[in-house]
C-alpha positions in Angstrom: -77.6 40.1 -47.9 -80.3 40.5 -50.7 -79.4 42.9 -52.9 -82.3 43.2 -55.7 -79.6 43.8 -58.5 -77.8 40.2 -57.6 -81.5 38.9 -57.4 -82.1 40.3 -60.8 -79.0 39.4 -62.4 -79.3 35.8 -61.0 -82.6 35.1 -61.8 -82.2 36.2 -65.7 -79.3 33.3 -65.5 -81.3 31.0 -64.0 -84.3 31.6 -66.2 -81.7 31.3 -69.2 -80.3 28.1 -67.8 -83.5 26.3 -67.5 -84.9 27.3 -70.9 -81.7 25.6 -72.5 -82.1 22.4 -70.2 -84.5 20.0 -71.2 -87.0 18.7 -68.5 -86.8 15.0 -67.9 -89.6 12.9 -69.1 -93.0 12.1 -67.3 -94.0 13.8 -63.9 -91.5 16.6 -62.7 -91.2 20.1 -61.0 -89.9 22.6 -63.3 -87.1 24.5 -62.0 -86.8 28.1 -60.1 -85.5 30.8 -58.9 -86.0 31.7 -54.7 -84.0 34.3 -54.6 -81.0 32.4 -53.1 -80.6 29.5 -55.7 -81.3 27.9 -58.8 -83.3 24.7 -59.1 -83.4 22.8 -61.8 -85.8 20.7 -63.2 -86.4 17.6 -60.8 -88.0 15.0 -61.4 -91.1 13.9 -59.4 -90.5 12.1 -56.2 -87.1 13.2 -55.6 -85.1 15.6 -54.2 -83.0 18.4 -55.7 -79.8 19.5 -53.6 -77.7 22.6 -54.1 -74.3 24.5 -52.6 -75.4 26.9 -49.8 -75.1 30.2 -50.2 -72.1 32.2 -49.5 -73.5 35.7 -49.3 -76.2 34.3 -46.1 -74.5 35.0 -42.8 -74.1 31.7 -40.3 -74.1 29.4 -43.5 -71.2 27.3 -44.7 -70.8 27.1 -48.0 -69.6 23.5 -47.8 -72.7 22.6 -46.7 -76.0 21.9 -49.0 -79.3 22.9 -49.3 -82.4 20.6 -50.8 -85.8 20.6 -52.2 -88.3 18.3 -52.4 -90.2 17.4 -55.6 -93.1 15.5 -54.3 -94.8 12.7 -56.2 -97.2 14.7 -58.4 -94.5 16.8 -59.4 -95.1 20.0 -57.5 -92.5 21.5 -55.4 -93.3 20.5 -51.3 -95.6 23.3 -50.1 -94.5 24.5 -46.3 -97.5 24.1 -44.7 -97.2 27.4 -42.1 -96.4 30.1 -45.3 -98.3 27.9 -47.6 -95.5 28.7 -50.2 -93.1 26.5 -52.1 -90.3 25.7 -49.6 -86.6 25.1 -50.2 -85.0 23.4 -47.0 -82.0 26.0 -46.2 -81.8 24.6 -42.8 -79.0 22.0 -43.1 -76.8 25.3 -44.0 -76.2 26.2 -40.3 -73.2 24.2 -38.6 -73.9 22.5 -36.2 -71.5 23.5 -33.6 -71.6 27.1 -34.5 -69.1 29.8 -32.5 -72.2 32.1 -33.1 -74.4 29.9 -30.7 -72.4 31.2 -27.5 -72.3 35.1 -28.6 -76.3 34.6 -28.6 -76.2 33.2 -25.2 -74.2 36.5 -23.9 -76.8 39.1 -25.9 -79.4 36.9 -24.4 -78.0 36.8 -20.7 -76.7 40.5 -21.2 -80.6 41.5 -22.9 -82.1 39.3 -19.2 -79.9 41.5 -16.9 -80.6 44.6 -18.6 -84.1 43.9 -18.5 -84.9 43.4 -15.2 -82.4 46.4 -14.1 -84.6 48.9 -16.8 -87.9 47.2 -14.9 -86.7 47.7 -11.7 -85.3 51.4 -12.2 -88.8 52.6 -13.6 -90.6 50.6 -11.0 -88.7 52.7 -8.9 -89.2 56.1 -10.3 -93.0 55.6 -10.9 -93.2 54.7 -7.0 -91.5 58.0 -5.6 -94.0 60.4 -6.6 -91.9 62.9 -5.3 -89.2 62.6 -8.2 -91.5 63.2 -10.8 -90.1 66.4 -13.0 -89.5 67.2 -16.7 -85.8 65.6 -16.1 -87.1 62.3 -14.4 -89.7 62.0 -16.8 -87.1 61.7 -19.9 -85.2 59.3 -17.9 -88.4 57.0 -17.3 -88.9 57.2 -21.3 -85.3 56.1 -22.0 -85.8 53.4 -20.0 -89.2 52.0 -21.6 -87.1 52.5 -24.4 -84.8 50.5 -24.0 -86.8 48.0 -21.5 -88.7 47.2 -25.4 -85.4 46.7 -27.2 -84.4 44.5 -25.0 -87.5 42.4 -24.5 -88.2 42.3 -28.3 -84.4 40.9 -28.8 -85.2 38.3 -26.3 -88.6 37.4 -28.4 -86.4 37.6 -31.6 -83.5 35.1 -30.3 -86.3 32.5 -28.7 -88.7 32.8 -31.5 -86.8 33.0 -34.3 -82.9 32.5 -33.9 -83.7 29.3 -32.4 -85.9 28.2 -34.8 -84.2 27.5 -38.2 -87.4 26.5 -39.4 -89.4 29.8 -38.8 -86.2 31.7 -40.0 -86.2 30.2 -43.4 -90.3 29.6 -43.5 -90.4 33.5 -42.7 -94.3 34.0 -41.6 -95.6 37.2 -41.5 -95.4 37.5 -37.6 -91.6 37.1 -37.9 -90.9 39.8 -40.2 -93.4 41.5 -38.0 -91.5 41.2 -34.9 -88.4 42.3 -36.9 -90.0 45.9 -38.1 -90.9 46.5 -34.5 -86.9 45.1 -33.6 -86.0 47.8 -35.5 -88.5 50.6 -34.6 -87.5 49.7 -30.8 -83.6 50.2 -31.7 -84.3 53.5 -33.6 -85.9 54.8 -30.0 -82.6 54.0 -27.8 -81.1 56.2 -29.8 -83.6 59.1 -30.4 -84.2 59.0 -26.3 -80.7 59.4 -26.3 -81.1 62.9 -28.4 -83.8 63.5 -26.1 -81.4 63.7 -23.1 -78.8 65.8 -24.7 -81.2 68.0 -26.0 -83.1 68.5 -22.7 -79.5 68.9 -20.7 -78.2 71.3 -23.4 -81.4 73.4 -23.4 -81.7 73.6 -19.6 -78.4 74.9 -19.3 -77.9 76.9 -22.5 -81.4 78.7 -22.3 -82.3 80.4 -19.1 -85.7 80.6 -19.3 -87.6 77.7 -21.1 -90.9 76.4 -20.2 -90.5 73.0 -19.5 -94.1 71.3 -20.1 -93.4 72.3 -23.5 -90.1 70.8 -23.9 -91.0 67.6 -22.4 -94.0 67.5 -24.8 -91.3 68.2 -27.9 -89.0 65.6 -26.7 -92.2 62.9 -25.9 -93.4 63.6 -29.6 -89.4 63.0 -31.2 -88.2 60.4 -29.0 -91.8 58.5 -30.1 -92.8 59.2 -33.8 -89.1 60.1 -35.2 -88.2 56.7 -35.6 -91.4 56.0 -37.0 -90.2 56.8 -40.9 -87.3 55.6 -40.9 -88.6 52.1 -39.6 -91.7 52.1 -42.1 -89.1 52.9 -44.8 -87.3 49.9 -43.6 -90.2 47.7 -43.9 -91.5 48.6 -46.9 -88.2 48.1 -48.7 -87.7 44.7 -47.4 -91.4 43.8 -47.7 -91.5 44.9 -51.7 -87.9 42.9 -52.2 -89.9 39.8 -50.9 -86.4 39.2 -49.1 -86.5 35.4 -47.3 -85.0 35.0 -43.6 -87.8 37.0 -41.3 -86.0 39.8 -43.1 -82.7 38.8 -41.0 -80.0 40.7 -42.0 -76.0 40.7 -40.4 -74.1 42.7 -43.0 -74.0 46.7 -43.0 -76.5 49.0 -41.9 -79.3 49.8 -43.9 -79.1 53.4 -45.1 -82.8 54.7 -43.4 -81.7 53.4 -40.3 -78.0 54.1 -40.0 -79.2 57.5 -41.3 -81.0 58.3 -38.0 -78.5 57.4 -36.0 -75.7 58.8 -36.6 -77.9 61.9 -37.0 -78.9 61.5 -33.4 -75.1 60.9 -32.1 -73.3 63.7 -33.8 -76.2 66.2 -32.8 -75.4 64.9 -29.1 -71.8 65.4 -29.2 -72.8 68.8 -30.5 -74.3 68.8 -27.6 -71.9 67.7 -25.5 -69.2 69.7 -26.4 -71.6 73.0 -26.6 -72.0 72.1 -23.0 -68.3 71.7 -22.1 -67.9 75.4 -23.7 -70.3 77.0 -21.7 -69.3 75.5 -18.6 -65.7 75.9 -19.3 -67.0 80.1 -19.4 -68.9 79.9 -16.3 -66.0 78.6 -14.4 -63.6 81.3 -15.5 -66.0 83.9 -15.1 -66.7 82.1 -11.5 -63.2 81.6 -10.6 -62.1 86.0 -9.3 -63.3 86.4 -6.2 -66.6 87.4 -5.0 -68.0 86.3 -8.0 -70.9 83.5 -8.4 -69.8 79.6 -8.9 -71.5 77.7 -11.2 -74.9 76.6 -10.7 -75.6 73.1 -9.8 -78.2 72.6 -12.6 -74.6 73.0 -15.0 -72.6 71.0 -12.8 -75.0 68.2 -13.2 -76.0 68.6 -16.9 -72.0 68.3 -17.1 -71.7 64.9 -15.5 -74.9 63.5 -16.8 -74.1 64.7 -20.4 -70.1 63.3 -20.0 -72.0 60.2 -18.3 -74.0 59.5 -21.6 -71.6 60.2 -23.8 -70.0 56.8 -23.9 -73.4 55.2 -24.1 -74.4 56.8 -27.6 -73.9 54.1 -30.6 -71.1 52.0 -29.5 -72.0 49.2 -31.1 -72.1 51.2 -34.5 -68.9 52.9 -33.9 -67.6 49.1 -33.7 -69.3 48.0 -37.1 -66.9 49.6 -39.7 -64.0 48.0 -38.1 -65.5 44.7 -38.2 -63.3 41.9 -39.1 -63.8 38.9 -41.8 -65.3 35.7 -40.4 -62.4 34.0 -41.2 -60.0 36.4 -39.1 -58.4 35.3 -35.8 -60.2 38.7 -34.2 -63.8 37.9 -35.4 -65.2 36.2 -32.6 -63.4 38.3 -29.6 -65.1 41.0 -31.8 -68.6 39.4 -32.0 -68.2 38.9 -27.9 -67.0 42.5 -27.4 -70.1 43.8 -29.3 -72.8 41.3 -27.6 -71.3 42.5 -24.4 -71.4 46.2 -25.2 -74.8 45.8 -26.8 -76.5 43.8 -24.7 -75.5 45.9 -21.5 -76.4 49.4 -22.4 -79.8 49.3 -20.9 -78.3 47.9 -17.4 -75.5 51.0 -18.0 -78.2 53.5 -18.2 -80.1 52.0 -15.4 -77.2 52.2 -13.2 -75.9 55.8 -14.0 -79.8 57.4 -14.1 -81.4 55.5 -11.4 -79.1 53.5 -9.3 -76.4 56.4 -8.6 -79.2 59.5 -8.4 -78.8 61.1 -5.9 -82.4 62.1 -5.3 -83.2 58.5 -6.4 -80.8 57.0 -3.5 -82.3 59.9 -0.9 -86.0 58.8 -1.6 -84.5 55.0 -0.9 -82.8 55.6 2.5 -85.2 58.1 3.4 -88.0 54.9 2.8 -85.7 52.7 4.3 -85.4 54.3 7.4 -89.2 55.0 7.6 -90.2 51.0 7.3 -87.3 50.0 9.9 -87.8 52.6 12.5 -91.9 53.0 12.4 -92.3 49.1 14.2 -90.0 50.2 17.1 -91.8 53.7 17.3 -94.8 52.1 17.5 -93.3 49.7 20.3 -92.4 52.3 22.4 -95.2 54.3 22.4 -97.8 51.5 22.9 -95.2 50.5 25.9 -95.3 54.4 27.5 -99.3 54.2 27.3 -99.6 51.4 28.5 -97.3 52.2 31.7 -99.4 55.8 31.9 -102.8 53.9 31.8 -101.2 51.2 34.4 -100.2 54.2 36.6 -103.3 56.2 36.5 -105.8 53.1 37.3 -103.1 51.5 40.1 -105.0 54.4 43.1 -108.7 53.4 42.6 -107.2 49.6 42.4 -105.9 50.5 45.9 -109.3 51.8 47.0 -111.2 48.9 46.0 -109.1 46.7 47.7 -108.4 48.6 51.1 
């Protein structure tokens, strides 16, 4: 959206431009350059209007922009960034298709939200459940828990708020570094899982207090660089918009990713290979089956296949705004987006097996205890009753 060659190239012709116009006469604001457009010289007390730009996503060209040269002749100071301010605001349609594909990431963000919360509220309650497996699970769930809640901060805060978006306080590009730190871990926890299947199946003896302190240390400080990279990038090119950005991937974060997928389908197929061997050499009779730790690396590894970047393998085919397919692709993607984290609930916590044993075998505990405790208050009661009813007798007789 900002390249720094177009910002360059535009602000030499604006600077050109101005220094061949002559500035009215008496009190005015000499023109400039904010990185989007050129504004003239205005005089004071007026206001200056101007195309929108083309190259912003959600604005219509059609529509104009202004800024205000205030009596003294200064451009109008926004009073939150304390910076000159030029009103992009009135570039956003009113009745934008966009507004409902928001509402689905943020109902799709809510759901998946409160399924991540529940499913680690879960596994942190069954002490029982607690191994090097579960443990990786619980992190991609956090994981994912924080993407999700910092989208939902990021659509309320910001999104919603056309005046913070083009005002761009530090919070907001704040909150949109750790957006993209807490994206970056999805996906690394997602090499974590492959990597811990693969290794539990392919090597036979591993110790696993180490491997869960690797995985811990790369599904938590990989994504570090490549979001600080991102950052600092954005942060030097001064770039406008809480550093809001809808076109391609930036290269140090796209690079991480798709390093983190391929390595997983590595993964993945690695595993299919060596299972596909351990069922033919298990298949003669007499010989051993396969074990039940490959069995399940299987299914959980074919399970989180279709879960690794499917929003990215969407975003080459993307289609023009103006094509008949571009908002049935924006829903497809908030829907796929926006519903990983309740996919990964589901298939990690909700359909465990151990996870579901744990429940029923709770379950049962809390609905049969009262009655237990019915029935034996009830037979004590009828042996106390019986062994006080002869000396009852006596005192009467």
């Amino acid at each position: 959206m900002d390249d720094p060659e177009r910002i360059a190239r535009e602000r030499e012709a604006c600077e050109r431009a101005l220094n061949g116009s002559a500035p009215p006469p008496g009190a005015h604001c000499a023109g400039t350059y904010d990185t989007w457009q050129c504004w003239p010289h205005t005089p004071a007390n007026s206001t200056a209007y101007a195309r929108c730009p083309d190259f912003v996503p959600g604005f219509a060209p059609e529509l104009t922009a202004h800024k205000i040269c205030t009596e003294n002749g200064t451009w109008w100071i926004h009073p939150e960034s304390g910076k000159p301010w030029s009103n992009y605001t009135t570039c956003v349609p009113p009745e934008d298709d966009l507004s409902d594909v928001i509402a689905v990431y943020e109902v799709g963000y809510s759901v998946s939200l409160v399924a991540l919360l529940l499913s680690l509220a879960i596994l942190l309650y069954f002490r029982s459940l607690r191994c090097a497996r579960i443990t990786v699970h619980m992190n991609l769930f956090a994981s994912f828990a924080l993407n999700n809640a910092l989208w939902l901060a990021w659509y309320a805060l910001v999104v919603r708020a056309p005046a913070t978006l083009t005002a761009s306080p530090a919070w907001c590009r704040a909150l949109n570094a750790a957006l993209q730190y807490a994206m970056l871990t999805n996906y690394t926890w997602m090499l974590c899982e492959g990597l811990y299947l693969h290794t539990v199946l392919v090597s036979a003896f591993v110790s696993e207090r180490r491997l869960l302190r690797a995985l811990l240390a790369l599904g938590w400080l990989l994504p570090a660089p490549s979001a600080a990279v991102h950052a600092a990038r954005r942060a030097a090119a001064r770039e406008p918009l809480c550093w809001a950005d809808d076109g391609a991937p930036r290269a140090e974060l796209a690079a991480l990713v798709c390093v983190a997928v391929l390595l997983n389908l590595a993964f993945l197929c690695n595993i299919v290979r060596v299972l596909c061997t351990k069922l033919r050499a298990g298949g003669g009779a007499g010989r051993a089956r396969p074990s039940a730790t490959a069995l399940h690396a299987l299914r959980a590894t074919c399970l989180l296949a279709p879960l690794l970047g499917l929003q990215y393998v969407l975003t080459p085919c993307r289609p023009a705004r103006s094509h008949r397919l571009w908002l049935l692709y924006e829903y497809a993607t908030a829907l796929s987006t926006s519903l990983q984290g309740l996919c990964v609930a589901v298939l990690y916590c909700f359909c465990n097996g151990e996870v579901l044993a744990q429940l029923r075998r709770r379950w049962r505990v809390l609905t049969f205890r009262p009655r237990a405790n019915s029935a034996t208050n009830t037979t004590v009661s009828f042996v106390r009753s019986a062994a006080t009813a002869p000396a009852a007798l006596e005192e009467k007789v």
